[in-house]
Backbone as CSV, one residue per row, in Angstrom:
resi,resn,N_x,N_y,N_z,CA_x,CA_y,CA_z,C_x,C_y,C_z
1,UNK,4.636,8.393,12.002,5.909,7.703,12.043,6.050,6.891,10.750
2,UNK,7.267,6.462,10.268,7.406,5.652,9.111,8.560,5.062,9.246
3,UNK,8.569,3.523,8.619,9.633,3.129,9.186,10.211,2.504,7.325
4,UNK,11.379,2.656,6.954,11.788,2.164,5.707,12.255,0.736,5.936
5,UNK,11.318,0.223,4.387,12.018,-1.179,4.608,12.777,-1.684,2.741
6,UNK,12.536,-2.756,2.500,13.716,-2.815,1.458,12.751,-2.257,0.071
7,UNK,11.503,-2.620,-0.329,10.620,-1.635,-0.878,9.640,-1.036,-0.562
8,UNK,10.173,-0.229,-0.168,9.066,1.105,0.371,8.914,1.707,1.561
9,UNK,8.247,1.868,2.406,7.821,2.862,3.613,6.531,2.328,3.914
10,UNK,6.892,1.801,5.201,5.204,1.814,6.138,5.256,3.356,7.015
11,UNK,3.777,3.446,6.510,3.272,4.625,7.702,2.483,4.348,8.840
12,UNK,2.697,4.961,9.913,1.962,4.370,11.115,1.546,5.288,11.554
13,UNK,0.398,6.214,12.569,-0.065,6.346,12.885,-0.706,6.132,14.488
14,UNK,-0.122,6.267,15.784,-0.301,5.639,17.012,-1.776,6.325,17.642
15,UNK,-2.062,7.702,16.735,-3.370,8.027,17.365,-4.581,7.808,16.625
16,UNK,-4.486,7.087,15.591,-5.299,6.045,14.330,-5.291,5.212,13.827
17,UNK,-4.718,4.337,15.110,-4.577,3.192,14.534,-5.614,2.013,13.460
18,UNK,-6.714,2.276,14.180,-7.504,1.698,13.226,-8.144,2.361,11.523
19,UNK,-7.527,3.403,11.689,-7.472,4.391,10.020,-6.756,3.776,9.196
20,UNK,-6.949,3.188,8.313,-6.355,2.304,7.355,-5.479,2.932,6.405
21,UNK,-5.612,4.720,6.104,-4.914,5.542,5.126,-3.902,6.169,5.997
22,UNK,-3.960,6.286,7.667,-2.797,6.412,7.694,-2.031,5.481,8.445
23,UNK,-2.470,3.856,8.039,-1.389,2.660,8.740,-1.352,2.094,7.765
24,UNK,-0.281,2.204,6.489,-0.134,1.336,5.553,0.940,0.957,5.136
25,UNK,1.316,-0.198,4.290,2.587,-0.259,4.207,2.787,0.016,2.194
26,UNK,3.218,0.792,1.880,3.691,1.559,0.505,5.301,1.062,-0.024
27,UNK,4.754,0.182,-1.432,5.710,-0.289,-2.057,6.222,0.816,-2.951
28,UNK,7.090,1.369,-3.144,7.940,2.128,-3.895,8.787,1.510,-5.190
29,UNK,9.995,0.256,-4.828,10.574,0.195,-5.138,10.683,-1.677,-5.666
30,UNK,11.183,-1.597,-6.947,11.466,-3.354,-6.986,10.079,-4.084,-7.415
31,UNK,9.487,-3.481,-8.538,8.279,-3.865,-8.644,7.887,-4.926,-9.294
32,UNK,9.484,-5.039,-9.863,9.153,-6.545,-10.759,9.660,-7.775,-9.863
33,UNK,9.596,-7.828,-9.062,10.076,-8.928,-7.720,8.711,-8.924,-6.779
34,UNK,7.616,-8.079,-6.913,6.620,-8.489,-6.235,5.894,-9.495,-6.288
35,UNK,5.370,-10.465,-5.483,4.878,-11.427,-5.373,3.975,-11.190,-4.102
36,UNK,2.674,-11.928,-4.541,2.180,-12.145,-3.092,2.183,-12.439,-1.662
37,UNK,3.221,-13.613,-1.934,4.226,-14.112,-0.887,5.088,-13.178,-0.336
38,UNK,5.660,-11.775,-0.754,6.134,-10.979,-0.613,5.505,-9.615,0.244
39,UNK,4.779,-9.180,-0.965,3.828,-8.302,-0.255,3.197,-9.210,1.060
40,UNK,2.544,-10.106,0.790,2.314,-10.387,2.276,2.695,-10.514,3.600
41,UNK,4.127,-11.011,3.259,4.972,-11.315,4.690,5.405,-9.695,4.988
42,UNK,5.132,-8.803,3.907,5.859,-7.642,4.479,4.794,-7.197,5.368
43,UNK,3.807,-6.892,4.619,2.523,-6.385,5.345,2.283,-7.810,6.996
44,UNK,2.906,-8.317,7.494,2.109,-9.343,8.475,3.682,-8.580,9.252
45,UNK,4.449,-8.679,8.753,6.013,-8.008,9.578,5.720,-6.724,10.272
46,UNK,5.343,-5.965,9.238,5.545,-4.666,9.318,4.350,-3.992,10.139
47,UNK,2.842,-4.630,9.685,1.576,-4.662,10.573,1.473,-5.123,11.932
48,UNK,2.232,-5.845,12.378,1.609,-6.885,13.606,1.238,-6.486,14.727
49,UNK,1.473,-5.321,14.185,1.042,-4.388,15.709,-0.775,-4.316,15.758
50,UNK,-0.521,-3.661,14.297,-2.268,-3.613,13.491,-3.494,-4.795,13.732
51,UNK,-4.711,-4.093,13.674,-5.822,-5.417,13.473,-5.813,-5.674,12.061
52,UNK,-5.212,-4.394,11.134,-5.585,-4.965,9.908,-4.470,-4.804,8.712
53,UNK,-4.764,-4.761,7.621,-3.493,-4.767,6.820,-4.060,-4.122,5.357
54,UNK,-2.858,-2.837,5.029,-3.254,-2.513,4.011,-2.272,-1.980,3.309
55,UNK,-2.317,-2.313,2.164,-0.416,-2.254,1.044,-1.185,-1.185,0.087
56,UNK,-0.078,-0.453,-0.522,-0.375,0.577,-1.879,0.718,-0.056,-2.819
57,UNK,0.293,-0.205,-3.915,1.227,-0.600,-4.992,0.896,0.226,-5.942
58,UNK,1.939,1.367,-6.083,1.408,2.396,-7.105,1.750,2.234,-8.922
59,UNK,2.785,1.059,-8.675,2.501,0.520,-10.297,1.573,-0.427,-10.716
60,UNK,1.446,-0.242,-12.023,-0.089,-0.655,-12.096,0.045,-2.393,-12.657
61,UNK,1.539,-2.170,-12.874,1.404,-3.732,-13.601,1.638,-4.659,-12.599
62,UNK,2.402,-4.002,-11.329,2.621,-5.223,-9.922,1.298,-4.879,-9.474
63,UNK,0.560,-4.278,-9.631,-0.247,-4.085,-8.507,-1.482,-4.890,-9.145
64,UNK,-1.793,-4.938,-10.266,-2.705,-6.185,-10.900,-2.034,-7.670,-10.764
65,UNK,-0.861,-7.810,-11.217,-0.582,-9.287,-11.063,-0.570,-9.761,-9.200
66,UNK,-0.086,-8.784,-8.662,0.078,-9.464,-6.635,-1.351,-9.408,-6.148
67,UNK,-2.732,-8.464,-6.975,-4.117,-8.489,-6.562,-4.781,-9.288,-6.576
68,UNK,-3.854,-10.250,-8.102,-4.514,-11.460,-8.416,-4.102,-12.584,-7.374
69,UNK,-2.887,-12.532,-6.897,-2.411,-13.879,-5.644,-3.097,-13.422,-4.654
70,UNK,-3.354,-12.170,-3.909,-3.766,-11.923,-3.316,-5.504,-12.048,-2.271
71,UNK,-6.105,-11.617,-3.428,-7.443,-12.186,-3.441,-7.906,-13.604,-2.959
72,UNK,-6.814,-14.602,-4.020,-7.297,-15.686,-3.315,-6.995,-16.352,-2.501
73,UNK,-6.157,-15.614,-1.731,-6.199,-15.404,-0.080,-7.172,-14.699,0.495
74,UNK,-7.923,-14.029,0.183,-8.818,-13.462,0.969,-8.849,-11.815,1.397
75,UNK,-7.956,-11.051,0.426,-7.789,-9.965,0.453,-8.569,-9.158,-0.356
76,UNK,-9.109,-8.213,-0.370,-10.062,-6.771,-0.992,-8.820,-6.446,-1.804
77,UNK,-9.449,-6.020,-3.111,-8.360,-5.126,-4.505,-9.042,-4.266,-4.177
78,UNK,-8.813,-2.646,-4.343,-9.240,-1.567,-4.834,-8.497,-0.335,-6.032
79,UNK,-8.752,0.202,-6.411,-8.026,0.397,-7.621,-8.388,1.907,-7.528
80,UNK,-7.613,2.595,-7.187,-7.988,4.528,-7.248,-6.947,4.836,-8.342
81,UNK,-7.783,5.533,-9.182,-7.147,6.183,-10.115,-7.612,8.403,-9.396
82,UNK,-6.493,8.693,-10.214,-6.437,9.917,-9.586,-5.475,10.673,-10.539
83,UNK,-6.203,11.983,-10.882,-5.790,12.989,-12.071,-5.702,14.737,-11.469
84,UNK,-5.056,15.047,-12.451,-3.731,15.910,-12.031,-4.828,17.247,-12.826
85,UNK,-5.174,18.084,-12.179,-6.034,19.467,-12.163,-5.021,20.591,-13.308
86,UNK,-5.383,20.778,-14.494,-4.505,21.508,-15.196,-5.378,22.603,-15.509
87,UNK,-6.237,23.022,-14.905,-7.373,24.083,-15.288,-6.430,25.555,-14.635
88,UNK,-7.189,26.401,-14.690,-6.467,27.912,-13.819,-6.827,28.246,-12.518
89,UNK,-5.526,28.409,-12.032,-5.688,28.657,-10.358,-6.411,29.865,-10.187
90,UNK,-7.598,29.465,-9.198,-8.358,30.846,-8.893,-8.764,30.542,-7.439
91,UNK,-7.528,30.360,-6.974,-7.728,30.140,-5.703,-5.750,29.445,-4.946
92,UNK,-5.851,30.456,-4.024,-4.255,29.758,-3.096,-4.074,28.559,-2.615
């Protein structure tokens, strides 16, 4: 299930709930208005169903500056980088 909110899409999950990759809430949009205060209240809104809470910020420049408010609240950064396979398909 996913529910849209003003940036981005939470995904939910009712038969995993405790799977953290598929209950998250994914910022898309408006990245220069992120704030911790922001991301957070979205993620506590949008989670409350959840035991736990987990945001994707796929730009890299909100997603370092809100890691930094974040943290010292008491939140885990993780940082996945991920690259795009340009070799030859030898396989469907």
């Amino acid at each position: 299930m996913t529910r849209e909110f003003a940036h981005g899409t939470a995904l939910f999950n009712d038969q995993l709930r405790r799977v953290y990759d598929t209950n998250l809430v994914r910022f898309e949009r408006g990245f220069d208005e992120l704030t911790g205060d922001l991301v957070e209240a979205a993620a506590d809104e949008l989670q409350a169903s959840l035991r736990h809470r987990k945001v994707l910020i796929p730009d890299e420049e909100a997603g370092a500056r809100v890691a930094e408010d974040l943290k010292e609240r008491g939140w885990r950064h993780y940082t996945l980088v991920t690259m795009a396979y340009r070799g030859p398909r030898d396989r469907s």
